[in-house]
Each structure stands twice: as C-alpha cells, then as structure tokens.
C-alpha positions as a printed NumPy array, in Angstrom:
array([[ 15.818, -26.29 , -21.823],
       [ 19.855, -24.639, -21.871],
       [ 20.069, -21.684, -21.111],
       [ 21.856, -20.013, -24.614],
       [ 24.891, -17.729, -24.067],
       [ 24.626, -13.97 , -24.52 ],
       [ 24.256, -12.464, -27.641],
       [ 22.978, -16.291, -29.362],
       [ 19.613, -16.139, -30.812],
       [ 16.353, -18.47 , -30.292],
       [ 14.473, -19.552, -33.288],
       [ 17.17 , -18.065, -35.421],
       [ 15.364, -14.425, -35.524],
       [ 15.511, -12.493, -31.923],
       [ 18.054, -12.485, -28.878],
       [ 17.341, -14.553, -26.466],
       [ 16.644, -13.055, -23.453],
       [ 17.057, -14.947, -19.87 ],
       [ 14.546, -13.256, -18.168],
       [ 11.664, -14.065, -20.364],
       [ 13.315, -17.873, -20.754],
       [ 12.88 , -17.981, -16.428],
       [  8.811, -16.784, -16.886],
       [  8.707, -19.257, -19.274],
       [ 10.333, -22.034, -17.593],
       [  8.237, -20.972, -14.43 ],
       [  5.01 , -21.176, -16.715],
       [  6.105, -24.554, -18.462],
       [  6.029, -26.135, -14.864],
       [  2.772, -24.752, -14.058],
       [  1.453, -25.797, -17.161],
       [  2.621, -29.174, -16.598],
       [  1.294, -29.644, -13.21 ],
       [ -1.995, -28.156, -14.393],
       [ -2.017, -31.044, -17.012],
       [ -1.44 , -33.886, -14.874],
       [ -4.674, -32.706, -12.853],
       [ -1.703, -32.224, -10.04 ],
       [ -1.716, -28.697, -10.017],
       [ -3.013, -27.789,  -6.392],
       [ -2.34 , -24.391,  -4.8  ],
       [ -4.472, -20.726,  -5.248],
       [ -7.318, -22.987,  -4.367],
       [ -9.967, -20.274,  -3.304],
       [-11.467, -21.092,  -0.124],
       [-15.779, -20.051,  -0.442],
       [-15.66 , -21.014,   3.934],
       [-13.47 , -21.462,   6.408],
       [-15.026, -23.151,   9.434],
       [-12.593, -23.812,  12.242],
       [-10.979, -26.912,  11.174],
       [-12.913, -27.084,   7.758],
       [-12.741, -25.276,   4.639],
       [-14.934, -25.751,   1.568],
       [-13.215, -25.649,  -1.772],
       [-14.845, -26.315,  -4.976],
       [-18.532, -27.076,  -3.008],
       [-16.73 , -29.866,  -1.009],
       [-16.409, -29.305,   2.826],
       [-12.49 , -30.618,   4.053],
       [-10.511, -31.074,   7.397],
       [ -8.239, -28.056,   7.197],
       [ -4.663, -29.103,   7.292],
       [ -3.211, -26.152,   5.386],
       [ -3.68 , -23.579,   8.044],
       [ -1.71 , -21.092,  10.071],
       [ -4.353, -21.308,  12.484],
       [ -3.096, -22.769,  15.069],
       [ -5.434, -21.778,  18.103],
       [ -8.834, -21.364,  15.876],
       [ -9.071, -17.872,  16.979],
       [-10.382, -16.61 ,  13.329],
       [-14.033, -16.165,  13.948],
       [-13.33 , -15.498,  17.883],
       [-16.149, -13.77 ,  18.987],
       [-13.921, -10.999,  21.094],
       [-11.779, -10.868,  17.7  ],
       [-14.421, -10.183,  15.513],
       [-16.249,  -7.682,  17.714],
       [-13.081,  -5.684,  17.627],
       [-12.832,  -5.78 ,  14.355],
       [-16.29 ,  -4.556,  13.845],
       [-15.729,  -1.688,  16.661],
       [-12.745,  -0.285,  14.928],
       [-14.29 ,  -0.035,  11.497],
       [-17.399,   1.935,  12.781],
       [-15.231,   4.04 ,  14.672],
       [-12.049,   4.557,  11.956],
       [-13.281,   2.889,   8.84 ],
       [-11.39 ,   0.72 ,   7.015],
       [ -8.033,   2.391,   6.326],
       [ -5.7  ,   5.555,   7.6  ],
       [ -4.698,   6.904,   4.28 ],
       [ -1.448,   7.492,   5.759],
       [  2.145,   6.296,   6.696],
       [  2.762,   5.424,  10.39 ],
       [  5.198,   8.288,  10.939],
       [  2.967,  10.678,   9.275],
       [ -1.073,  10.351,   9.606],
       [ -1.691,   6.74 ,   9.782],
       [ -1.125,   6.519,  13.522],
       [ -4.712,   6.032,  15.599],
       [ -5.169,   5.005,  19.113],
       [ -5.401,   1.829,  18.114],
       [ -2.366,   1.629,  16.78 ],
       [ -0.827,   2.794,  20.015],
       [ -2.728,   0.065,  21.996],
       [ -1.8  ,  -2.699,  19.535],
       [  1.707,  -1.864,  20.391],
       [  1.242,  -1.591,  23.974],
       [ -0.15 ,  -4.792,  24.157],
       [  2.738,  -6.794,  22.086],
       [  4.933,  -5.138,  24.482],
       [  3.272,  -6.582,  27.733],
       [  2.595, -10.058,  25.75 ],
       [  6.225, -10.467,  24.733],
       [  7.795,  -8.387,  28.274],
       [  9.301,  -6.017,  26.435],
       [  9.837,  -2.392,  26.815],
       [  8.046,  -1.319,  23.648],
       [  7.198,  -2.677,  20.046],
       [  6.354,  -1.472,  16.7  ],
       [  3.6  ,  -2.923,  14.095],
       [  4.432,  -3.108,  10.745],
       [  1.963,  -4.088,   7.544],
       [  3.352,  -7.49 ,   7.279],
       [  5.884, -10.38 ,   8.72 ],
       [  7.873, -10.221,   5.279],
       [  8.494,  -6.665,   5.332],
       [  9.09 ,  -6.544,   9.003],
       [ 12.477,  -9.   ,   8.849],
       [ 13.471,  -7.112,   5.617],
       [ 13.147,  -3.694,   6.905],
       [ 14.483,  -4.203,  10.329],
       [ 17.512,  -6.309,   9.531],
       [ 18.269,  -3.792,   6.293],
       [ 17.883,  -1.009,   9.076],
       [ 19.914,  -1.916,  11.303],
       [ 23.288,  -2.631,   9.481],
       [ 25.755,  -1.861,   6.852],
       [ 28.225,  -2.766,   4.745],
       [ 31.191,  -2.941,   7.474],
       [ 28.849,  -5.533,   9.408],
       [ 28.221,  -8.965,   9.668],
       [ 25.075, -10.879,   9.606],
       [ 25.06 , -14.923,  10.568],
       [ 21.935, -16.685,   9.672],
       [ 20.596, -19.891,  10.147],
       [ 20.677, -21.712,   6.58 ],
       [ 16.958, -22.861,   6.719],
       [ 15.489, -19.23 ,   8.061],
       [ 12.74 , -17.707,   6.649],
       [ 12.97 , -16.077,   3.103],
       [ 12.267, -13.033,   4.714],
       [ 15.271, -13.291,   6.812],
       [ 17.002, -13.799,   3.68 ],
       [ 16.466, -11.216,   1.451],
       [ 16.93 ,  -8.689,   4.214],
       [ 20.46 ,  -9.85 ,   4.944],
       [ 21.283,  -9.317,   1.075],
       [ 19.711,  -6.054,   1.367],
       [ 21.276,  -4.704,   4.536],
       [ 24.635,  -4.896,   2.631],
       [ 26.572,  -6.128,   5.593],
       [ 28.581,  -9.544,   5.195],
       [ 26.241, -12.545,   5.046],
       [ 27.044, -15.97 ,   6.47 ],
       [ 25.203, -18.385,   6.897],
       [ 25.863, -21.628,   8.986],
       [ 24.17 , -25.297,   9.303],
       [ 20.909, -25.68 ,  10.275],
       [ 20.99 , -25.677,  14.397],
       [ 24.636, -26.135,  14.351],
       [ 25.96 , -24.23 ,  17.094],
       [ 29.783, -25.182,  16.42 ],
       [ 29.341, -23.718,  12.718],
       [ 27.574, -20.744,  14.568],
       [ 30.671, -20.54 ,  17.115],
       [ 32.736, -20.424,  13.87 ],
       [ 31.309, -17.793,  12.135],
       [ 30.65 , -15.376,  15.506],
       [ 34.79 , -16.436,  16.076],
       [ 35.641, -15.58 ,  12.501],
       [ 33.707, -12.317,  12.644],
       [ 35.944,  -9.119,  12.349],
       [ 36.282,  -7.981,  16.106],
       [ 35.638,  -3.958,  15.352],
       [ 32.642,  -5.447,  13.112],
       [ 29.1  ,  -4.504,  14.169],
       [ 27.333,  -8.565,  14.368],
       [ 23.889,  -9.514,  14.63 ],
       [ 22.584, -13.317,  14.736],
       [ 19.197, -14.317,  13.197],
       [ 17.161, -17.551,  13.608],
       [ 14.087, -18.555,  13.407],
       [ 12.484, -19.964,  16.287],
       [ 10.602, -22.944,  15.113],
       [ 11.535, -23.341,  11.471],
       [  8.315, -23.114,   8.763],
       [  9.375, -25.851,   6.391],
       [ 10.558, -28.664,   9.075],
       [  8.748, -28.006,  12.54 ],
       [ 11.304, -27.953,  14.814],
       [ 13.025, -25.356,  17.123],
       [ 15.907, -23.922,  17.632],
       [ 18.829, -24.103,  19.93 ],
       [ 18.372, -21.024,  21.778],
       [ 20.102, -21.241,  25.154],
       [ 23.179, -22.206,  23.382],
       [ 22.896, -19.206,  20.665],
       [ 21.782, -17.072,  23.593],
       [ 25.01 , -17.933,  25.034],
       [ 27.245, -18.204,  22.418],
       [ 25.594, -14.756,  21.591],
       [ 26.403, -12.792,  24.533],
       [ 30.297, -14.562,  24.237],
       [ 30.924, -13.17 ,  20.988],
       [ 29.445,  -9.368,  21.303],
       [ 26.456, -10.149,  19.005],
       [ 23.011,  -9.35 ,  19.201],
       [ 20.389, -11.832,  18.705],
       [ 16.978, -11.285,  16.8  ],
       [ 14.821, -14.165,  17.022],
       [ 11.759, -14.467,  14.407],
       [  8.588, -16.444,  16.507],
       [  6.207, -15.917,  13.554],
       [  5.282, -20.055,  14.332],
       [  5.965, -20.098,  18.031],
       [  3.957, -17.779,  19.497],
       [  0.677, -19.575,  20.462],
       [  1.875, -22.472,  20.027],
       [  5.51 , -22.539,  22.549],
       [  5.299, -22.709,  26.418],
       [  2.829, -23.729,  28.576],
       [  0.886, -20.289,  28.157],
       [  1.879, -19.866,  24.321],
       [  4.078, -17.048,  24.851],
       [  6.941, -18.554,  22.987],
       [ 10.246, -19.583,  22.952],
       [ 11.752, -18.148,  26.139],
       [  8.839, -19.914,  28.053],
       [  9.111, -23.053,  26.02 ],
       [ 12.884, -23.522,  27.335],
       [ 12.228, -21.671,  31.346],
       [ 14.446, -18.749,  30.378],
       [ 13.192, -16.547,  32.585],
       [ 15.628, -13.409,  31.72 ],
       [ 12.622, -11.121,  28.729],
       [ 15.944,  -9.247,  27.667],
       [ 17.907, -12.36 ,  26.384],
       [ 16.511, -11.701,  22.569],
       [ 17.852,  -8.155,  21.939],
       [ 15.549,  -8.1  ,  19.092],
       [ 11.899,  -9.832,  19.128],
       [ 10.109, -10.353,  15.958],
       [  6.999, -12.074,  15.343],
       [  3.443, -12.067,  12.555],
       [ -0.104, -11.508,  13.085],
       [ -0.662, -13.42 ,  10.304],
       [ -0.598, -16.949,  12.006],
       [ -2.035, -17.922,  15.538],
       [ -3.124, -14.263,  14.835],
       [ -6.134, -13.929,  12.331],
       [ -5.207, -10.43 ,  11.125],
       [ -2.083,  -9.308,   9.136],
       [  0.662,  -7.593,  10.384],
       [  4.364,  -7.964,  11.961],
       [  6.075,  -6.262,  14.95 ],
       [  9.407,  -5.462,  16.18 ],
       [  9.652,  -6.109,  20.976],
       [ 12.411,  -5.031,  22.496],
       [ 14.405,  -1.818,  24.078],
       [ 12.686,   1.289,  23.844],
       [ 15.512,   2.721,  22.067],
       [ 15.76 ,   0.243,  19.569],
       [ 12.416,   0.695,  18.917],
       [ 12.603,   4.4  ,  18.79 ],
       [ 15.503,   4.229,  16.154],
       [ 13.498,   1.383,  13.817],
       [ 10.749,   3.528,  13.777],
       [ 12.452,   6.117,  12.327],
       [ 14.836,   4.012,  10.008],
       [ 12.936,   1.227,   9.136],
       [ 11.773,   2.152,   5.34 ],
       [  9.086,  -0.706,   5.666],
       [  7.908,   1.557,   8.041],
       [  8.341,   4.777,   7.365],
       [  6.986,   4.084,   4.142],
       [  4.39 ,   1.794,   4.362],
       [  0.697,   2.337,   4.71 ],
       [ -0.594,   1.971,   8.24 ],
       [ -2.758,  -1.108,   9.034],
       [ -6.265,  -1.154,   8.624],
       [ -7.623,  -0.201,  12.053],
       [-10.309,  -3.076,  12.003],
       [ -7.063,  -5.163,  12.039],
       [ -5.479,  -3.686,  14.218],
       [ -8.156,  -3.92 ,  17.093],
       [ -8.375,  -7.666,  15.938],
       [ -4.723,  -8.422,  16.128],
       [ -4.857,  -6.856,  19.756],
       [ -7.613,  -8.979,  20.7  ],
       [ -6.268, -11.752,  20.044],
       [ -3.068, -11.2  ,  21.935],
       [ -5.778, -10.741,  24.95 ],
       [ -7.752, -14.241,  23.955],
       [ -4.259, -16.407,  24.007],
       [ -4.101, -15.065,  28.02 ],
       [ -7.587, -14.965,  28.633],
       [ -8.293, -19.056,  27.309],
       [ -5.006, -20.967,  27.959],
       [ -6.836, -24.06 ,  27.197],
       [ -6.51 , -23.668,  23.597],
       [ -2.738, -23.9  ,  23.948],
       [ -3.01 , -27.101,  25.966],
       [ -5.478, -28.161,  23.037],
       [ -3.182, -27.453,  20.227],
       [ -0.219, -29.276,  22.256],
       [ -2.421, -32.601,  22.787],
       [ -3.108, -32.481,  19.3  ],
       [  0.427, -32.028,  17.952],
       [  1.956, -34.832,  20.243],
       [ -1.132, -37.476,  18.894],
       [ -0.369, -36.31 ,  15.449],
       [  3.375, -36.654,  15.238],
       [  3.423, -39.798,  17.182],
       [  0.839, -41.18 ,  14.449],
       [  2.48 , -40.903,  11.797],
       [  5.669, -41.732,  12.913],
       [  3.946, -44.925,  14.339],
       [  2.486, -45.551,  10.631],
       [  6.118, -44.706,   9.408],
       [  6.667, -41.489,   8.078],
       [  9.478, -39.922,   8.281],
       [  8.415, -36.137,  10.305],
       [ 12.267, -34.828,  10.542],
       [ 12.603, -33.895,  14.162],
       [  9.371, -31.356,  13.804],
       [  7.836, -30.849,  17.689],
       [  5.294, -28.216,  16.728],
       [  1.933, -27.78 ,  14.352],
       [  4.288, -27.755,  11.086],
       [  4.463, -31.28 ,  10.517],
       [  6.515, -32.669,   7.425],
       [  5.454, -35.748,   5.822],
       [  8.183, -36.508,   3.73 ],
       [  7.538, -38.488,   0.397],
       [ 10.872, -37.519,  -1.126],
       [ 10.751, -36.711,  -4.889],
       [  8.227, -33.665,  -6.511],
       [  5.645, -36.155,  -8.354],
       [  4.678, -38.628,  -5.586],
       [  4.052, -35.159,  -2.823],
       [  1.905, -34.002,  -5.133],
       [  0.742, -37.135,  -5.873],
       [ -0.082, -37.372,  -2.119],
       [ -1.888, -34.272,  -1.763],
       [ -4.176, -34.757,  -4.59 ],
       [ -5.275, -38.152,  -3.191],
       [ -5.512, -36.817,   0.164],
       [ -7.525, -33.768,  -1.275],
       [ -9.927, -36.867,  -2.914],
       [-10.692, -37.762,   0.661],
       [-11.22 , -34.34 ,   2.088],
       [ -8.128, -33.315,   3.619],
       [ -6.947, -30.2  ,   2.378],
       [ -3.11 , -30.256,   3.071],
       [ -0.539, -29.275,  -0.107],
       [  3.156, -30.441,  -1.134],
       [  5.82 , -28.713,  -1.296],
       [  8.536, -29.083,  -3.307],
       [ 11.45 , -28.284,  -4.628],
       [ 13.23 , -25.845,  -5.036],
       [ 11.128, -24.583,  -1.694],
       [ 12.718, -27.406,  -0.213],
       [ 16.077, -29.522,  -0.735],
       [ 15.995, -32.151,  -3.95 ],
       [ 14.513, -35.074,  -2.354],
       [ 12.75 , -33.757,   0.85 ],
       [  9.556, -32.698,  -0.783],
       [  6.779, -33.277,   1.145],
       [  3.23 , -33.111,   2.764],
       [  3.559, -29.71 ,   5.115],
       [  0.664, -30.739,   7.7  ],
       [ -0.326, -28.132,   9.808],
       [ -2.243, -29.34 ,  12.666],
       [ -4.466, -26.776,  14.805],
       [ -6.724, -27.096,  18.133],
       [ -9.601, -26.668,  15.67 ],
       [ -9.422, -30.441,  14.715],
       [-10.694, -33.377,  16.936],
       [ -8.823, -36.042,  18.04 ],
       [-11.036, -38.224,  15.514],
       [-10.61 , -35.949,  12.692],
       [ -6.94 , -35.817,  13.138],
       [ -6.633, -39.82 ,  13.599],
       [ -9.104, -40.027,   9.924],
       [ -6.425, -37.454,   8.587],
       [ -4.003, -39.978,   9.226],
       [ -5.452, -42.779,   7.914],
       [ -5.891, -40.91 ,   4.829],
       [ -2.625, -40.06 ,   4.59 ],
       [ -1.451, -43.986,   5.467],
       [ -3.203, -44.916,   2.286],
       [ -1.831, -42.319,  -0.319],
       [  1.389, -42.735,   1.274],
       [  1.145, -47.135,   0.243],
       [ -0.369, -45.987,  -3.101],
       [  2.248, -43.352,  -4.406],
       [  5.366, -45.818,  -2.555],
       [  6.443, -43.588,   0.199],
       [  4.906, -46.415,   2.313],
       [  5.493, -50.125,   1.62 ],
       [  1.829, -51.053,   0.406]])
C-alpha cells in the first residue's frame, strides 16, 4: 500500500494519517501470517523443563532459549529467590537512589563487581534500559559515538538519544572503525560500542584490535556481554577470558543482562568506581526506575555464584555448541561465522523461515524465524539457540528435524 502525500485523503472522506497507515500495515502482516497458520511467536509457555517447554499440551526440545547454562530452576537460585521474598517481599516501592536500595541490592552489586574484576557495578531493571541510559548519560551533543552496525537495538536507540554524533561502521571491520576513530574531531569527547557476541548472527567480536585501536585514538570502549557471559572462556566469564586478555581494565565500560545465562531480569554497568558513582547519579534509567524485585535480585546473585561454583556447565554448553554448528554445517546450512549458542540457520527469504519453524514446531522443536526487517532482506532465518540443557541425542534429533524442513521448504536440495 503507498504511502499518500500530506494533506491527500483515503477513501475520499478523512486525511490520511501515516501513523495509523504503519499500525495498520504492522497489523495487515500479522494478520497475514496468522492466516497462513505461519504465525508463530507470543506462544505462551504452560512449563519450562530444562531443555523442554510445553506449548499448547505438547512437550518440545527448547531451542528458543536464552538459557544457556540451565540454571532456571537451580536449586541455590531458587532458594534465594524464596529467602529474599520472605525477608523483603516482592517489591521496594522505591527508586534506587531514593528507597528502593536493600542489602541485597548492595550484594548483587558486589558480586558483579568480583565476577567481572571490576571496581564496582550498578544494577539496573533491565538490559534495554541499561545501554540506553548509560550511553545517553554519558555524552552530548559535541561527542561522538561509533557503533558497530549489527549492535543491539538497545545500543541503538541510546546513541540517537545521547545526542552526540552517531557513526556507525561495518560489522567487525576494524579499518572502517580506524576510519571513523581517525575522522573523529580531536577536542571531541569519543566512546566505542560493540557488542561482544552479536544476538542475530553468533559470532564475536574483534576485541584486541578495537581494544587497541581504542586506546590509539583516545576513546573509551563499552563492551555489551549480554550473550557472552556464561557462555565465553573457559570459566564463562566472558570475552576478556575468551581471547587471554588478562589486563580487567581494558573495557572502560562493562555492560551485561541478567536476563540470559541469568534466570532473573536485570542489567548492570562494571567498571571504575567513579564511573560508576557518576552513572548512578546521571543515569535517568536509574534514577528513575523502580528498584528490582528483591527475590530477583538474590536470584541474579546466585547465579553469578553457581557459574563459579559448577564450571562444568560451561564445558557442557561448549561441547554442545561445537557438535551443533559442525552438524549443520556438515548437513549444509549456511551458520554465518556464529561460534557461540546463537546459531543462524539461514533459509534466506521471510516465507520458507517461517515455513521452517512451523514444520520444525510439527516435530517438537520449538525454535522461531526471524525475519526481516529484524534482519537484512534475504538472511532470514532459523535463530537456534542451543543450551547445556539439551543432550547430545536431542540436539543430533534437532538436527535431523531441521535437515528435513530445510529439503521440504528448498533451503536444502531435497
């Protein structure tokens, strides 16, 4: 449908507005999917069992997931949980700054701190609003911001909001990121954001060489490990372990979720005690928000404590991502260059993803497309996530399932 000028009228009786002609072109493709029976996400979940979920009264390998470790249900996690909400109930009814703060709150921090070898950290109520309030915090309109082109929505939308200049460079191109740190005005404050392992495509970024290229150009780094933590280095502590950088202070500014290998909810801010000091009383996210729920809070801190205390379930999740990639690749899908849980099973145009994940929902593997615009024209996709919860069998079935949609919709030759 065109979009009609200004002031031209639809049905020959009322303007024509653009906003209501975006709801409805947003509906229209809802409606659509919905009528093709392809229609596949806001599927509520009635049990999530480790690697399973049931959905609709039919029990499916989870493939969905954030859950990298299979820490939800943790007995440590959930005792926590329960501990803090006999002792604080279930919310603060108050702002961080103000009279949301409990002990718990405190130790939460404490603990990301130690976890992440950092001088202090802040919690925030989610991942999204962490990026957008720190990165809006910390600059203004006489700065420059260089992201990444495939980082994280969040990242995004608080670049555009922090009102400093916004450039963007090629994905893990470290000439394009030279260029833009080069180009940068010299008196200009400049901070560099990436993602460490990227949420669409799996794979991870360049970091000694934006480390260095960093520190040669006067910029400071923020890295975003919502998807590496857990799941990087040989002890899951992320991306400085994952490439032996052994200096903590390298990434001025340490983001990461709680939302992910974490079963609770959450974001935080590692790093200099200053910085920390000054986001926590800039950051409008913040200031602002409501505090987390103390029963997540305690979770969220136990499971920092579990990822230490039961390394195995990193070695788990890293057996499991090398036999899943490698199968698929071996059955001939194309995975981009994804080395982590976030693997994308590329079937190229919108109909035959969905198309995919509908079949592969038929024989119980929950996994869902994604597609454009989420994604470039022609890269939409299968986004398997694969976690330590799934057995080597159930992982090499998942496979064979997807083998067979992929000959039926043409993405493999049958």
């Amino acid at each position: 449908m065109p979009l009609p000028s200004d002031g031209q009228t639809k049905n020959g009786d009322t303007a024509y507005n653009p906003i209501a002609w975006r709801i409805e072109q947003m509906n229209e493709r809802v409606r659509s999917a919905k009528d093709q029976d392809l229609y596949l996400y806001l599927q509520p979940a009635e049990e999530v069992d480790g690697g399973h979920v049931v959905i609709n009264g039919r029990r499916m390998l989870q493939f969905a997931s954030y859950a990298y470790l299979d820490l939800l249900g943790h007995p440590k996690i959930q005792a926590a949980a329960q501990k803090a909400l006999e002792e604080f109930g279930s919310g603060t009814h108050g702002v961080r700054i103000l009279a949301g703060t409990t002990r718990l709150h405190v130790e939460l921090e404490q603990t990301i701190a130690r976890f992440k070898e950092a001088e202090d950290a802040m919690a925030l109520s989610s991942g999204y609003v962490t990026n957008l309030g720190t990165i809006a915090a910390l600059l203004g309109r006489n700065d420059v911001v260089i992201s990444d082109k495939l980082n994280h929505a969040s990242i995004v939308d608080g670049c555009l909001l922090s009102r400093a200049k916004f450039v963007r460079f090629e994905h893990n191109d470290m000439e394009a990121l030279e260029r833009a740190l080069s180009e940068a005005p010299k008196r200009a404050g400049k901070l560099v954001v990436v993602d460490a392992v990227f949420s669409m495509d799996g794979d991870v970024i360049n970091l000694p060489e934006v480390i260095r290229l960093c520190r040669q150009y006067g910029a400071m780094l923020m890295v975003d490990e919502a998807h590496s933590v857990g799941v990087l280095g040989e002890t899951g502590h992320g991306i400085l372990e994952h490439f032996g950088i052994d200096d903590p202070d390298a990434i001025d500014i340490k983001m990461g979720t709680m939302s992910k290998t974490i079963p609770a909810i959450g974001g935080y801010i590692a790093g200099k005690k200053d910085l920390i000091s000054f986001l926590k009383h800039s950051t409008r996210a913040f200031v602002f928000s409501a505090a987390l729920p103390p029963p997540v809070t305690a979770a969220a801190k136990a499971a920092f404590e579990v990822i230490e205390e039961e390394p195995e379930r990193v070695k788990t999740l890293q057996g499991n991502v090398d036999y899943f990639i490698t199968g698929l690749q071996e059955r001939g899908f194309n995975t981009l260059k994804t080395e982590t849980p976030i693997v994308p099973i590329i079937a190229g145009d919108d109909e035959r993803a969905w198309m995919m994940a509908k079949l592969s929902q038929e024989q119980d593997i929950f996994v869902l497309p994604v597609v454009s615009p989420a994604v470039p024209v022609g890269t939409s996709r299968l986004r398997a996530n694969v976690t330590a919860g799934l057995s080597l069998e159930e992982i090499e079935y998942a496979m064979n399932v997807f083998e067979e949609a992929g000959k039926a919709v043409g993405v493999l030759p049958a």
